[in-house]
N, C-alpha and C positions, 0 to 999 in steps of 0.2 A: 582898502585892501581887497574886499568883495568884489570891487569893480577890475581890478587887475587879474585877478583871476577868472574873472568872464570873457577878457580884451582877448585871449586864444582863439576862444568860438569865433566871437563874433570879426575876427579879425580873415579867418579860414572863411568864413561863410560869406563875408564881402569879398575876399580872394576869388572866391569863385565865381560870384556874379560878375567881377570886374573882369576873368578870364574870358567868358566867354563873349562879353560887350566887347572888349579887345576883338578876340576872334572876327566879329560880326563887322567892326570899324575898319579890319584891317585886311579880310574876305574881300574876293570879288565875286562877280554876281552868283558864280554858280555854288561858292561858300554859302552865301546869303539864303539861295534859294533854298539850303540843305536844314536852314533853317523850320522849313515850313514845310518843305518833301525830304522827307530822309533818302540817301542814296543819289541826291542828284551831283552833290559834287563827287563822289568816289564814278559815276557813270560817266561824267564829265574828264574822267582825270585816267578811262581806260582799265579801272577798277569795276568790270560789269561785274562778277560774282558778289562782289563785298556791295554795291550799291544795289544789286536784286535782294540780296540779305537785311538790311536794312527798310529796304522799301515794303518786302513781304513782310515785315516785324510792324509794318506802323499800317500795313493793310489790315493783317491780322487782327489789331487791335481796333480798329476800326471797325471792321464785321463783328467783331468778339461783342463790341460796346453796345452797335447799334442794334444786331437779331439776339443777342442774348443778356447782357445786361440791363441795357436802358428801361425794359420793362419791368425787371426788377430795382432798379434803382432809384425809379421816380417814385416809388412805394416805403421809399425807406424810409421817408417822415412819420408814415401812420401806418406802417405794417401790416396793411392790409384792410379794405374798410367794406369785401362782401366776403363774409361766411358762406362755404357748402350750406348746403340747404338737401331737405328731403324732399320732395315734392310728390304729392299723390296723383296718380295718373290713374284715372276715371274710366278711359278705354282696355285698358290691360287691369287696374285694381290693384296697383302695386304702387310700393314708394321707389321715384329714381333720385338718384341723386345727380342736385346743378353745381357743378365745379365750382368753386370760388377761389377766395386768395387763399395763400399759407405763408403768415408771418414766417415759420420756422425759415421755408424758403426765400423768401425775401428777405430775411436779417442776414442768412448765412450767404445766397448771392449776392448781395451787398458789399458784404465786405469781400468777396473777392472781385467784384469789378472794382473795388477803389485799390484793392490791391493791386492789380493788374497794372495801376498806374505807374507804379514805381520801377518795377523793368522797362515798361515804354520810357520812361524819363532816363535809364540805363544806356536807353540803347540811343538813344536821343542825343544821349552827351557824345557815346563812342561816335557816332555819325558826322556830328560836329564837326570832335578831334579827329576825325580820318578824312575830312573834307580839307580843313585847313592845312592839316600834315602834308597830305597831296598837293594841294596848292602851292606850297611852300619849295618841294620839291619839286613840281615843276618848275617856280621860277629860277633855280638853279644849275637849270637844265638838265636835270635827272630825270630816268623813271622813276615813277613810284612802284613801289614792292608787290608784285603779283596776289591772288587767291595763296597758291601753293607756298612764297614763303612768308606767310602770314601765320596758314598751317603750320609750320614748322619754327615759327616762332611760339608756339603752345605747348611746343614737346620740347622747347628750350629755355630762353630768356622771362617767358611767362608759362614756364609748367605750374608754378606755384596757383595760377586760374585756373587754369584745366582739371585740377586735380580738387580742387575747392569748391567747383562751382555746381557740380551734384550734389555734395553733402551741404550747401546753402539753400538751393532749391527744396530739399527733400527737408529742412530745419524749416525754413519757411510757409510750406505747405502742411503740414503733417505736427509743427509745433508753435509758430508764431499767429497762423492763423486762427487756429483752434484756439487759443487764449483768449485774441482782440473777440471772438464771438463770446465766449464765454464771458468776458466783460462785460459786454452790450448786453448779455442777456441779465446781467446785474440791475438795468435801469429801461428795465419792463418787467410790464407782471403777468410773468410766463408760468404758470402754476395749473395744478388738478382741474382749476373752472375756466382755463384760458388753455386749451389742447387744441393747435389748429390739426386739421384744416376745419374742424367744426366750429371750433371755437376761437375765434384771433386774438392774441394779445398783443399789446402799443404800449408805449413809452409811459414812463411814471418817472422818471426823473431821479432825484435821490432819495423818492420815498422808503425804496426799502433801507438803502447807507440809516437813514432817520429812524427808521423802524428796528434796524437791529441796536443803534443805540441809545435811541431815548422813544420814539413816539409808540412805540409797540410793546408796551411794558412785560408780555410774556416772551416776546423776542429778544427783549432785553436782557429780562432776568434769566432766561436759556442761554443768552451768549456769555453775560458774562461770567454766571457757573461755570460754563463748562470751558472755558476760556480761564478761568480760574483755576482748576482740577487740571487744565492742562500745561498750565506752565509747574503747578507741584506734580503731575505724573514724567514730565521733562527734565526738570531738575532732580528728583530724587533718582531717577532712571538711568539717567548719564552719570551723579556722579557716584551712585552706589558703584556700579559695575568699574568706572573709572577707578576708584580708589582699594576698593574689594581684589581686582583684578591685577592692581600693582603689588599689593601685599603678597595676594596669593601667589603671584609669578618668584617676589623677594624667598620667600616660607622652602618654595622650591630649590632655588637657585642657592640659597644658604649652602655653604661649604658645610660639610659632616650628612647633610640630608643625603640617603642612599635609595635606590631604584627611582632617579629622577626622571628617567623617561617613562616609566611607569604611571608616574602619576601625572604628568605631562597626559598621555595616552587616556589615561581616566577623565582629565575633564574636557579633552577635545571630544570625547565621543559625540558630546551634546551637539556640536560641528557636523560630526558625520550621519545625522538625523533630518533629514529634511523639518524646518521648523515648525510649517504650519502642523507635521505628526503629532509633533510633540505639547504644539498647544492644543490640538481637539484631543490626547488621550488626558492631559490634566483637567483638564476642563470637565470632562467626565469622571476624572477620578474625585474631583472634590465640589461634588454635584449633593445634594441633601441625601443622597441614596447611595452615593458611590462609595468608595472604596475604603476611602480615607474615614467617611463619619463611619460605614460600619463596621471596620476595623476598634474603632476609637468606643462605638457602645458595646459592641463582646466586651471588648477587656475593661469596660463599664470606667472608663475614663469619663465619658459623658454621659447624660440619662438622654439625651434629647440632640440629633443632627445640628453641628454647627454650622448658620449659614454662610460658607466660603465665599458663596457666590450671590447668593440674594442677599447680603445686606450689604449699605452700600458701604460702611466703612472696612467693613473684612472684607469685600470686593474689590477695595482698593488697595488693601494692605497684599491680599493676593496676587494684582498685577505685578505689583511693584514686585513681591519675592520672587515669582515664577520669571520676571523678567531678568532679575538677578540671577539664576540659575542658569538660563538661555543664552545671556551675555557675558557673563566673566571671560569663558575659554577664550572669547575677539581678544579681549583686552590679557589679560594673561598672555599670550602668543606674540601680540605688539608687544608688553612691555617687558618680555627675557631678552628680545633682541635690543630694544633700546639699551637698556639696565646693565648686558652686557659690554658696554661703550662707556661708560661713565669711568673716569679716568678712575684707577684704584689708588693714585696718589692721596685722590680727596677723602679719600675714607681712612687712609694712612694719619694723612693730618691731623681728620677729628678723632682718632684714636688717640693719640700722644695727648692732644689738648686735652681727653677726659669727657670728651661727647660723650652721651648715650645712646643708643640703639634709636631711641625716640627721637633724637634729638638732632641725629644725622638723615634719618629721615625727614625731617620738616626742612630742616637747613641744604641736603646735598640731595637727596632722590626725590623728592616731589620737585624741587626748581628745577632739575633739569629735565626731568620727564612731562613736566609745562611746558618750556620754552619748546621742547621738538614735539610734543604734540598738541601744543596749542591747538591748531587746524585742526585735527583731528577732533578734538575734543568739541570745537564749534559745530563742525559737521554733525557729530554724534546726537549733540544737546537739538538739533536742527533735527534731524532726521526721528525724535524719539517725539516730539511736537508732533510728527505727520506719521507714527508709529502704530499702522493702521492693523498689521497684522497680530498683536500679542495682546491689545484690547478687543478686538472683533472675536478674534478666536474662541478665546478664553470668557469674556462676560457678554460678548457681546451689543459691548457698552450700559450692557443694563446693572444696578438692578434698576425697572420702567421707575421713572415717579412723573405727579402731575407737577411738577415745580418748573420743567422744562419742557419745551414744542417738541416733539417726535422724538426728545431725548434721552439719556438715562445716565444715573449716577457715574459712573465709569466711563460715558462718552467721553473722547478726545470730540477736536472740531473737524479731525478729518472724517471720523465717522460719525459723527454728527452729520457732515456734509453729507456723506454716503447712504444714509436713512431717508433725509429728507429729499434727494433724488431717487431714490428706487423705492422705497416706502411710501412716500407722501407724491411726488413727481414736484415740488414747489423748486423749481428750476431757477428760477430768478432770487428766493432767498439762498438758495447752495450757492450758487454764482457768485453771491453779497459775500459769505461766507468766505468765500477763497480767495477775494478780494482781500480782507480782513487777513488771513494765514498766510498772505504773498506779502503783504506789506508788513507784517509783524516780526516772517521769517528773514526778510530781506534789511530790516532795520537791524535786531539784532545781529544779523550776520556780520554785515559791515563795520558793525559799531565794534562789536569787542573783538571781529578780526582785525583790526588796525590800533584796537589796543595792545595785543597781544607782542611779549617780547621776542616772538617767533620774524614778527613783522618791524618794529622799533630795533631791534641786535638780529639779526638775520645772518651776520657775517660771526659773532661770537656769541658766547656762554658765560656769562658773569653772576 
C-alpha cells in the first residue's frame, strides 16, 4: 500500500528525466548544444533577445560562482580554519589586526551559492523547452514567437507567473533561506566561546540534537521542563479562553439579557488596548509592592506581599488568569457570529425531548462550534505554544531557578529560545531549540488537523 502511494513521485520524477532525454534524442544540434550553452538554440532559431537572456543568466552564474562564491564555498566543510589575530607591531607599539576567516560568513555564503543553483536549473529547463519549442516550429515551417509576444504572453495566458514570481523570490530570500541557515547553525557549536571573526566555530554534528536530549543532562532536564510547562501553558490557554469565551458569548446572547451591546462593548475594550500596555501595567500592578498586594495589606487581608510573580506556581497560575482576561473578548466575538447560525430547530427539538440547558450544550453548541472551528482552534493551541508576548511581558519567564540553563519557571521554549540568543548568544543550542518547536508544532498540526470533523465532513454537520 506504502509503495503505491510513493508510485506518484516517483513516477513525476522519471517523467521528467525521461522528458528531457526525449528532448536531447529528438534535438538537433543546436537543441543539443543548448544543452551545455544556454540560448544557443533560441539564437539559432532568430530568438536573439530570449537567447541573450538566457545566455546572460548562465554568465551571471558563472561570475557569481567563480569571484564570489567559490571562495566561500570550498570553506564550508570546516568553516573556517584561520582566526583574526591581533598582532603587536614593534615599530608603531600598537596591536593590528590580521583578517582571517568568518565562519558566520562562510556558512550564510554557502548556502546562498548552493542556493543560487536552483534558478540556474530554472532557467536551465526554460532554455531547454524554448530550444526544442522553436525547433519544432520551425520544422513546420513556422516562425517562432518574437521577444514582444512572449512579453505579452505574461500579461495574459501566463499572468498567473508574472504576478507570483516577486512574492516567490522575496519568500525565498527573506524566509526559506533564513531557516536552511538557522538549521545549519543547529549542528555547529556556534556560542559565547565560538564569536567569529575572532573566534570560529565548525561542525559538531548532532551533538547538540544528543545534548538537548539525553547527553547533557542540564540541557536535558531544562528542555524537558519547560517543554513540559509548555504544553500545560498551551493547553490550559487555548481551552480556558475557548470554552470561557463560548459561554460568555451564550450568557450574552441569551434571550431576556438587556443592554447586550453594552456588555458586548465592555469586554472588547480589552481589544481596543494595545496588548503588550496591558501586560507591562499588570505585571506591575501584581509585583511584591504593587497595587494589588498593597491594596490586600491595608485592608489587612494579608500580613505579608503575595508572591504573584516570584513564585513559580502563582506565577503560573497568573499567566494563565491574565491570559484568560486578554483572550476571551477573540473568542466571545468569533463565537456570537457562529452561535448565531446554529439552526434553532435543534434547540426546538431538545426542548420538547426534556434536554437540559447542560445538556444541549454538550450535545448541540459545543459539536457544532467544533466542527466550524476546528482550525481555529488548532491554530490557537499552536500559536499559544509560541505565545511569546503574555509570558515575556508579564514574568518574563522567571520566577530564575538553577533547575534549568538560562531558564525560569514560566519560560515557554520560545523564550527560552529568546534568552538563550540575546542573553547567553549560544546560537547553536537556540537553533537545536527551534528545530525541536518546528517539528513538535508541525506534527501536531497536521495530525489533529486531518482529524478534525471540519476536515473528514467538510461538506455537512452531523
Amino acid at each position: 500500500m506504502a509503495k503505491n502511494k510513493r508510485d506518484p513521485f516517483y513516477q513525476r520524477l522519471a517523467g521528467g528525466f525521461n522528458e528531457y532525454f526525449r528532448m536531447f534524442r529528438e534535438g538537433d544540434a543546436w537543441t543539443r548544444l543548448s544543452y551545455l550553452i544556454m540560448g544557443a538554440g533560441s539564437f539559432a532559431r532568430g530568438q536573439i533577445v530570449k537567447g541573450l537572456l538566457f545566455l546572460s543568466g548562465e554568465a551571471a552564474f558563472v561570475w557569481f560562482y567563480a569571484a564570489f562564491g567559490w571562495r566561500y564555498l570550498k570553506d564550508f566543510g570546516s568553516l573556517g580554519t584561520n582566526a583574526q589575530l591581533r598582532v603587536w607591531d614593534e615599530i608603531d607599539e600598537v596591536y593590528r589586526r590580521v583578517p582571517g576567516d568568518n565562519s558566520m560568513l562562510i556558512l550564510l555564503y554557502s548556502v546562498l551559492t548552493l542556493a543560487a543553483i536552483l534558478p540556474l536549473v530554472m532557467l536551465w529547463k526554460a532554455n531547454v523547452r524554448a530550444a526544442f519549442k522553436a525547433q519544432k516550429i520551425r520544422e513546420s515551417k513556422q516562425k517562432p514567437p518574437g521577444f514582444i509576444t512572449d512579453l505579452r504572453t505574461l500579461l495574459d495566458s501566463r499572468f498567473h507567473m508574472t504576478l507570483l514570481s516577486f512574492p516567490m523570490v522575496t519568500l525565498a530570500l527573506f524566509t526559506a533561506l533564513p531557516i536552511v541557515f538557522m538549521v545549519l547553525i543547529a549542528f555547529t557549536n556556534f556560542d559565547k566561546a565560538h564569536q567569529p571573526p575572532g573566534s570560529l566555530f565548525s561542525w559538531t554534528g548532532l551533538a547538540n540534537i544528543r545534548g538537548v536530549i539525553s547527553s547533557n543532562p542540564l540541557y536535558a532536564r531544562s528542555f524537558g521542563g519547560i517543554l513540559g510547562w509548555t504544553f500545560v501553558w498551551a493547553v490550559f490557554a487555548t481551552f480556558s479562553n475557548y470554552i470561557l469565551g463560548i459561554v460568555l458569548a451564550l450568557m450574552i446572547n441569551k434571550k431576556g439579557i438587556r443592554l447586550k451591546r453594552m456588555w458586548r462593548t465592555i469586554f472588547v475594550t480589552t481589544i481596543a488596548i494595545p496588548q503588550f500596555v496591558s501586560l507591562m501595567l499588570v505585571s506591575k500592578m501584581f509585583t511584591d509592592t504593587g497595587v494589588v498586594n498593597v491594596i490586600l495589606q491595608r485592608l489587612r487581608v494579608v500580613n505579608s506581599p503575595i508572591p504573584f510573580l516570584t513564585d513559580a506556581n502563582w506565577a503560573r497560575v497568573m499567566v494563565i488568569m491574565v491570559n484568560i482576561w486578554v483572550g476571551i473578548p477573540y473568542t466571545m466575538l468569533m463565537s456570537t457570529g457562529i452561535l448565531m447560525n446554529i439552526p434553532a430547530e435543534l434547540y426546538e427539538s431538545a426542548s420538547i425531548d426534556g434536554a437540559t440547558p447542560i445538556q444541549t450544550f454538550v450535545s448541540i453548541t459545543m459539536p457544532y462550534m467544533l466542527f466550524v472551528t476546528g482550525p481555529y482552534l488548532i491554530t490557537t493551541f499552536v500559536g499559544n505554544i509560541n505565545n511569546f508576548n503574555v509570558i515575556y511581558l508579564l514574568t518574563a519567564g522567571g520566577p530564575a531557578t538553577l533547575d534549568y540553563y538560562q531558564g525560569g519557571k514560566t519560560d515557554l521554549l520560545v523564550t527560552w529560545l529568546y534568552k538563550l540568543t540575546v542573553n547567553e548568544q549560544n546560537y547553536s543550542l537556540a537553533s537545536t531549540i527551534g528545530i525541536f518547536i518546528f517539528v513538535i508544532v508541525a506534527a501536531l498540526s497536521l495530525t489533529v488537523y486531518n482529524l478534525t470533523g471540519s476536515v473528514k465532513k467538510e461538506d455537512q454537520f452531523s
